[in-house]
FIKOL-853950 format. One line per 8 residues: number of its first residue (from 0); their letters; for each residue x, z, y of N, C-alpha, C. Coordinates in steps of 0.2 Angstrom, whole numbers, plus 5000, padded with zeros to 4 digits. Example, Ala and Ser with C-alpha at 12.3 -4.5 7.8 and 13.67 -1.06 7.14 Angstrom:
# residues 2
0	AS	5066,5039,4972,5062,5039,4978,5066,5039,4984 | 5064,5035,4989,5068,5036,4995,5064,5039,5000 $
END
This chain:
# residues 233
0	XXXXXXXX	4982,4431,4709,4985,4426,4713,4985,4429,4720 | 4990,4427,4723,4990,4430,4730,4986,4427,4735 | 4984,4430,4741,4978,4427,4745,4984,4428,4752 | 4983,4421,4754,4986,4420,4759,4986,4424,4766 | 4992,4427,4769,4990,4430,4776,4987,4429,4781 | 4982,4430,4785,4980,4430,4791,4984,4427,4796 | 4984,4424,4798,4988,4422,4805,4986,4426,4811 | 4992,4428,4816,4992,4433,4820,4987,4431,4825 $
8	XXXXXXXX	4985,4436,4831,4979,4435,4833,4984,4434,4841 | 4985,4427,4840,4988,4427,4847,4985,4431,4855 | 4978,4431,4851,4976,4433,4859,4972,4443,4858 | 4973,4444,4853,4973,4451,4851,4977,4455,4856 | 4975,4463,4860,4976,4465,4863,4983,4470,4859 | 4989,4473,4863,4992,4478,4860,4990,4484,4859 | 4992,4487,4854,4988,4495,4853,4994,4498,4857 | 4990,4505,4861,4995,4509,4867,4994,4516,4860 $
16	XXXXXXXX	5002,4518,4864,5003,4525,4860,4998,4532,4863 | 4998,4534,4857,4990,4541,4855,4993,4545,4864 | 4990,4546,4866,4988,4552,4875,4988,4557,4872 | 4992,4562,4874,4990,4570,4873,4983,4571,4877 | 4977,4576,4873,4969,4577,4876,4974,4583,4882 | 4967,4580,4889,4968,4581,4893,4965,4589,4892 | 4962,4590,4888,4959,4598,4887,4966,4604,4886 | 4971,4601,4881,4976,4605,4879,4980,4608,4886 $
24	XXXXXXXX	4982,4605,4891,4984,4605,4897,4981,4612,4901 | 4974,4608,4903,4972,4613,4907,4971,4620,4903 | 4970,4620,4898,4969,4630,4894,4975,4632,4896 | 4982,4628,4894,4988,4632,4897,4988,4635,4903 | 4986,4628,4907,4988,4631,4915,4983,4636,4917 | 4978,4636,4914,4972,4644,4915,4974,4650,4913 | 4981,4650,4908,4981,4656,4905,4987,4660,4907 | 4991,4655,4910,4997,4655,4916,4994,4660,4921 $
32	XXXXXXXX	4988,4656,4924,4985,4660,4930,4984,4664,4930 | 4979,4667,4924,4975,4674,4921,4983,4679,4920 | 4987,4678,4916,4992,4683,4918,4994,4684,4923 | 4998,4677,4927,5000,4679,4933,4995,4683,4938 | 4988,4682,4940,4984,4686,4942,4981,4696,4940 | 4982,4696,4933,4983,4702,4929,4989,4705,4931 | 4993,4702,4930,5002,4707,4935,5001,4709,4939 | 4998,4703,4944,4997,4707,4952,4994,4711,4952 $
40	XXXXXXXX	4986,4713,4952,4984,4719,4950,4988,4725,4948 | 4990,4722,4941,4994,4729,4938,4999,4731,4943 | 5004,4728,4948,5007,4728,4953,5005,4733,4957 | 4999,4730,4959,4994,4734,4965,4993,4741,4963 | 4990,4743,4957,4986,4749,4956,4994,4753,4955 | 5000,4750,4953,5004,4755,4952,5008,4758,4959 | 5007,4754,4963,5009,4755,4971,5005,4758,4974 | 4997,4757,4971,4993,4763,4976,4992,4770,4973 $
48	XXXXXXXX	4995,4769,4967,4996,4777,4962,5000,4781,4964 | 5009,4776,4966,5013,4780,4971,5012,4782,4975 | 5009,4778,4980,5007,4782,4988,5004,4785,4986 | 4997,4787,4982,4994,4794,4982,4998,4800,4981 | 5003,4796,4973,5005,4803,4973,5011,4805,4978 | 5013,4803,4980,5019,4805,4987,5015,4807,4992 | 5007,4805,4993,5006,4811,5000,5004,4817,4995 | 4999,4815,4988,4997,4823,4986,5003,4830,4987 $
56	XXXXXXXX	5009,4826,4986,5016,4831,4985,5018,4832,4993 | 5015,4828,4997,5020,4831,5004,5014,4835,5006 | 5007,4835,5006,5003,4839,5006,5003,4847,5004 | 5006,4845,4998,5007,4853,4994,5011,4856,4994 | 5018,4853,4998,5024,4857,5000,5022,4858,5008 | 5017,4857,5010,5016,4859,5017,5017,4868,5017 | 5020,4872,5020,5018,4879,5022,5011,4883,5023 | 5009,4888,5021,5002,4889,5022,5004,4894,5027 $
64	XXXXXXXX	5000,4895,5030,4998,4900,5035,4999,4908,5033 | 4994,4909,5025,4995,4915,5025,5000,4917,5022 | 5004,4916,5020,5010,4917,5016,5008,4919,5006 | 5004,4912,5005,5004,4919,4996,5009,4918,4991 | 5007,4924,4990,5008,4925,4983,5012,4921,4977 | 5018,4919,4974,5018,4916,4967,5012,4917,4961 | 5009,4922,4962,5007,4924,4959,4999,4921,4959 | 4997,4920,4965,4990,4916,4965,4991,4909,4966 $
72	XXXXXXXX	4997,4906,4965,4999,4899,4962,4995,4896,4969 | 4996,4898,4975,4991,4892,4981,4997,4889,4983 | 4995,4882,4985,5004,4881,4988,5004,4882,4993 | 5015,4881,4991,5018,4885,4999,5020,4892,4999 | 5017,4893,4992,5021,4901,4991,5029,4899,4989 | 5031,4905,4988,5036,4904,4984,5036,4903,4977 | 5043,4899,4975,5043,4900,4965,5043,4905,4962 | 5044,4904,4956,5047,4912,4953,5055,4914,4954 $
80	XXXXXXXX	5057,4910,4956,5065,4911,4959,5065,4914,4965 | 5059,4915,4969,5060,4917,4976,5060,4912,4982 | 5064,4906,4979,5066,4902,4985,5059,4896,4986 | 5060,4895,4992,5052,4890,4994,5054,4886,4991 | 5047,4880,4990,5049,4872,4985,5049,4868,4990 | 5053,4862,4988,5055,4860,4994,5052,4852,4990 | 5046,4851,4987,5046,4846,4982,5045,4839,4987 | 5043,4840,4994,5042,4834,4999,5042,4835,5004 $
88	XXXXXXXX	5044,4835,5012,5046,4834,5016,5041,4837,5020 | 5040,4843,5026,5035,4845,5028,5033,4841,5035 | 5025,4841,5034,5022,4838,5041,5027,4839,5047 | 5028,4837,5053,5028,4839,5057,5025,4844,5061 | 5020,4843,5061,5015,4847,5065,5012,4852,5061 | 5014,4855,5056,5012,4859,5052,5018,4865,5054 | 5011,4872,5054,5015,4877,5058,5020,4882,5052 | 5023,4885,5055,5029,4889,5053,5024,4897,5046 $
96	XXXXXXXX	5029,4896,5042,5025,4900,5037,5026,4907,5040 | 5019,4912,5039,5019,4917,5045,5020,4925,5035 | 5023,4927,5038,5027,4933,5032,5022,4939,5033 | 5019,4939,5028,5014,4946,5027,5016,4952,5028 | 5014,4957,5031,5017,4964,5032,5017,4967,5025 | 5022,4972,5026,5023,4974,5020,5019,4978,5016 | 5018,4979,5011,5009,4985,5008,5012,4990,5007 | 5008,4993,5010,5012,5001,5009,5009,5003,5002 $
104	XXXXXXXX	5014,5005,4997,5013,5008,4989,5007,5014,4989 | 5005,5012,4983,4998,5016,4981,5001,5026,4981 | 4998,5029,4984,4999,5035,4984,5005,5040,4987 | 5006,5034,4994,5013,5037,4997,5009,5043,5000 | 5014,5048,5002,5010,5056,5005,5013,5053,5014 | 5006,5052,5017,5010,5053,5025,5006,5059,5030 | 5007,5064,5024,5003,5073,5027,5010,5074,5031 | 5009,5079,5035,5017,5083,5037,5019,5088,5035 $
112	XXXXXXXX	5026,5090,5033,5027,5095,5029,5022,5101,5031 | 5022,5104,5024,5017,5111,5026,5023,5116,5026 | 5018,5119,5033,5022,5124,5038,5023,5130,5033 | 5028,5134,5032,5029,5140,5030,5032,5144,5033 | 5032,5152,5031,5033,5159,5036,5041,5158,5036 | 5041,5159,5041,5048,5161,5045,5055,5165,5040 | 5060,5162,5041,5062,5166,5033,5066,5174,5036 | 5063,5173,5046,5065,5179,5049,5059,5184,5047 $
120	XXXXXXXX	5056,5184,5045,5049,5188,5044,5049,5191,5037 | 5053,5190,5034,5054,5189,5022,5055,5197,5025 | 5054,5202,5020,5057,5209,5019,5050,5211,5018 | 5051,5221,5021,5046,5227,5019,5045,5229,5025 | 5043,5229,5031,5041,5232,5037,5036,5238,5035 | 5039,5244,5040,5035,5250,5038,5034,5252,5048 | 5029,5256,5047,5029,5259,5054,5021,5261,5055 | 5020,5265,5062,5014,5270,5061,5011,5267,5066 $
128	XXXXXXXX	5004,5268,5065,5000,5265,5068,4993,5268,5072 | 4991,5265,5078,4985,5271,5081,4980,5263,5083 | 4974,5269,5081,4969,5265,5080,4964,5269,5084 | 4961,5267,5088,4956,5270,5093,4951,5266,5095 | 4944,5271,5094,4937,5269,5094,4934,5275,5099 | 4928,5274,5098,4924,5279,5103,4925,5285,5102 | 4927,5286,5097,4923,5296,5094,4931,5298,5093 | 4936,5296,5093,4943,5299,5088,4949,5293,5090 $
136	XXXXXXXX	4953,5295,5089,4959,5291,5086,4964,5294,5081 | 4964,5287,5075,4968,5290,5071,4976,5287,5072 | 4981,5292,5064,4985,5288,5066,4989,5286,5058 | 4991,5283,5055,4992,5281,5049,4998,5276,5048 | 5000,5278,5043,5007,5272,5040,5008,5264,5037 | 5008,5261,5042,5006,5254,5039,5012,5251,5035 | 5010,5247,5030,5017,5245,5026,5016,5238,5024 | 5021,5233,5028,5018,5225,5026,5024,5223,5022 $
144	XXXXXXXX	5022,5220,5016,5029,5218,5012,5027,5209,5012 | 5033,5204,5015,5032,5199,5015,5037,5193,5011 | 5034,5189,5004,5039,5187,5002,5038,5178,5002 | 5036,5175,5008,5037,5169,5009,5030,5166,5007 | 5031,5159,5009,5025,5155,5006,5024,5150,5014 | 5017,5145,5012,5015,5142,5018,5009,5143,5019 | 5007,5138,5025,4999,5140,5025,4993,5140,5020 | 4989,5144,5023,4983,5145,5017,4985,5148,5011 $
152	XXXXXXXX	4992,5151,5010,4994,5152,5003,4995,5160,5003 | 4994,5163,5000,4994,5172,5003,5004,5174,5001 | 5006,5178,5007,5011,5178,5008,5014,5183,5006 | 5011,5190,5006,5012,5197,5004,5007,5201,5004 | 5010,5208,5005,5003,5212,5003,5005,5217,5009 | 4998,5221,5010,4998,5227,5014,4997,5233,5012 | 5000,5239,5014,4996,5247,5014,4993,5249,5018 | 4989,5251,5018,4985,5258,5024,4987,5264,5021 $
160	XXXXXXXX	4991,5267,5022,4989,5273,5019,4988,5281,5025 | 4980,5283,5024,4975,5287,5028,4976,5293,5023 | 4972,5298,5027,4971,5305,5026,4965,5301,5020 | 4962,5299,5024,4954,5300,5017,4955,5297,5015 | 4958,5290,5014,4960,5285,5009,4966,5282,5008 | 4970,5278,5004,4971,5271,5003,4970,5265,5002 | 4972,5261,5008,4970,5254,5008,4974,5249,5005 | 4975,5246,4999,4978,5241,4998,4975,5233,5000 $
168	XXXXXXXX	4979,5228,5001,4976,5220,5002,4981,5217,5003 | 4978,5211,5001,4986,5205,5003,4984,5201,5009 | 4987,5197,5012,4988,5193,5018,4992,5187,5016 | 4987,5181,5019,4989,5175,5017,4990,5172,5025 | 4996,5167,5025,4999,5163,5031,4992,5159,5033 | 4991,5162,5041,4986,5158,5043,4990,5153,5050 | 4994,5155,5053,4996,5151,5059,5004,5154,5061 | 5008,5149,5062,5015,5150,5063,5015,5147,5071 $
176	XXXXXXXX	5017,5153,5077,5020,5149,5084,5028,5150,5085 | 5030,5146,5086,5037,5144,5086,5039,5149,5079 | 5046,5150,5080,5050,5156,5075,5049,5163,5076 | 5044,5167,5081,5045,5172,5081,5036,5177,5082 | 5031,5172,5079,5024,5175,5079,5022,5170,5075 | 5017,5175,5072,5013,5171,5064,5008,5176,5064 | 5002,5173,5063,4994,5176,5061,4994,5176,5053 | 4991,5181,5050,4989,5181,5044,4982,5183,5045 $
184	XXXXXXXX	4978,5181,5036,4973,5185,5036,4974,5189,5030 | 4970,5195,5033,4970,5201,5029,4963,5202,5024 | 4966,5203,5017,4958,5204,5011,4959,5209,5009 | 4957,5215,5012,4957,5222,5008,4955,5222,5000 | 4959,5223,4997,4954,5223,4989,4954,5231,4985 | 4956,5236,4989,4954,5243,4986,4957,5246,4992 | 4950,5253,4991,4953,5256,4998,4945,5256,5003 | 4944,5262,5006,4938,5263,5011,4938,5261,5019 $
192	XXXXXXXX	4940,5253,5017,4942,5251,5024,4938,5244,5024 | 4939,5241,5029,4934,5235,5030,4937,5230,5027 | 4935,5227,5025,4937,5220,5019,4941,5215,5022 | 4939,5214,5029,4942,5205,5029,4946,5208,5037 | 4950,5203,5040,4953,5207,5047,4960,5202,5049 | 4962,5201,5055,4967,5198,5057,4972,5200,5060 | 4979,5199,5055,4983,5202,5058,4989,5197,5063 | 4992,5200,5069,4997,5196,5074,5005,5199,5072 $
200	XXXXXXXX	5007,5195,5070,5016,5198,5070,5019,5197,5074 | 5025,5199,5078,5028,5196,5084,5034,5199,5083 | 5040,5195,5081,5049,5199,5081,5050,5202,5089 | 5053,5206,5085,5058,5209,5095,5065,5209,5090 | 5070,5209,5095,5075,5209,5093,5076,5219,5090 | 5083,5216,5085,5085,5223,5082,5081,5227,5076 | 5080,5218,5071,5074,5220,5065,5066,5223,5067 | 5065,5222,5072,5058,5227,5073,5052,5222,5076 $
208	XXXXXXXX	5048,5221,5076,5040,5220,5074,5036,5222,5080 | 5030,5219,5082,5023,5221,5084,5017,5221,5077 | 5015,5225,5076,5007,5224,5073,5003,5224,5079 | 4998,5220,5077,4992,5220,5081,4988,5218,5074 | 4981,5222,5074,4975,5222,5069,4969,5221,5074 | 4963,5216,5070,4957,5214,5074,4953,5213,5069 | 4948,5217,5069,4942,5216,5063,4935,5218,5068 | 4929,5217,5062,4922,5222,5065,4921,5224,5060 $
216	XXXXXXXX	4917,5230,5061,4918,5236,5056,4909,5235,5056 | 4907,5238,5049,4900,5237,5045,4896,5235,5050 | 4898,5242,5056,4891,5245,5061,4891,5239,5066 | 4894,5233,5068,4898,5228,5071,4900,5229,5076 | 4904,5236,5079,4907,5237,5084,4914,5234,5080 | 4919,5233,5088,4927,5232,5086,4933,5234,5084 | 4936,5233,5079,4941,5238,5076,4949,5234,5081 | 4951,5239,5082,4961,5235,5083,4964,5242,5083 $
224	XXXXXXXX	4969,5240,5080,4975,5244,5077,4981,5240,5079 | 4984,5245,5084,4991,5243,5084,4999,5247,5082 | 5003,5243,5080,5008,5248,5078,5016,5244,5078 | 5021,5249,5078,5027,5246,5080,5030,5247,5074 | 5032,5240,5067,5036,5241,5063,5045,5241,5062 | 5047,5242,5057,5054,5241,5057,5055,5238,5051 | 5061,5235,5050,5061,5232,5043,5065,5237,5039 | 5063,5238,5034,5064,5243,5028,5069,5240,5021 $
232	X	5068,5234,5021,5071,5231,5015,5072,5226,5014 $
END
């Protein structure tokens, strides 16, 4: 059997529709602000990365003073192409790159040429010669053959040829004055004559020569020998 309806509750309040919770709202708007806040940052640090790296770069294309090297990688040198980098814009007040002097190369020669004998003096000079000490004077055929060379270097040979002996030795370029005078020294190396001695040569005109000779003899008195050459050959 059916049970009759309730009669409406005249004085019953109206049910209001369901509220969205006041929690779901605010987490949105939190999470709004958390990113928005997060960008800016990220914003920030990528603007302060630029300006560092834009001054490190104007920094490094600054010129250096000492001018290096590609090779020791300092900046400011040049590239490997030669040309300077131009990667940022130079200080103002930063001074003018100053250019190394040139390196002088491992083992340049800066001797001056070595002097050599006169190429008026080359041939076979022959002529007599007198030689005078306290007790005697002799007189003997001097023969000097000269074939070139420079100093210190032996340039030819000599004869003495004496009654009681001969003397052979060679003579090496000791001193050149202008074109027409040059010292040698003399090594006797056979022969009954004094071993070591200095000779003067001097051109005259019409192929002919001064000898002059100066030694000291065992006894230490002075030996000089002078004689007028001509040229033989």
């Amino acid at each position: 059997m059916t049970r009759p309806q309730s009669p409406t509750d005249p004085y019953a309040r109206p049910q209001r529709p369901a509220q969205p919770v006041p929690g779901d709202s605010h987490r949105t708007a939190l999470v709004v602000a958390l990113i928005g806040a997060a960008a800016t940052v990220v914003a920030a640090l990528i603007g302060l990365f630029v300006q560092l790296s834009g001054e490190v770069e104007q920094r490094d294309s600054r010129p250096s003073l000492g001018g290096a090297s590609s090779a020791s990688g300092t900046p400011g040198g040049p590239d490997e192409a030669g040309a300077p980098r131009t990667s940022g814009p130079p200080s103002a007040s930063a001074a003018p790159e100053v250019s190394a002097a040139p390196a002088v190369s491992e083992g340049a020669s800066t001797a001056p040429a070595a002097v050599g004998l006169p190429e008026e003096f080359l041939g076979r000079w022959q002529g007599y010669a007198e030689e005078v000490d306290a007790s005697r004077t002799d007189h003997y055929r001097v023969t000097v053959e000269l074939g070139g060379g420079t100093r210190r270097e032996q340039v030819g040979s000599i004869h003495y040829a004496m009654e009681s002996s001969d003397c052979y030795g060679v003579v090496t370029l000791t001193t050149v004055s202008g074109g027409d005078q040059v010292t040698l020294g003399e090594n006797i190396q056979s022969g009954n004559c004094v071993t070591n001695g200095r000779i003067t040569l001097t051109l005259n005109p019409g192929d002919t020569m001064d000898f002059a000779y100066e030694s000291t003899k065992r006894n230490g008195t002075r030996q000089s020998v002078e004689a007028g050459l001509e040229r033989v050959a």
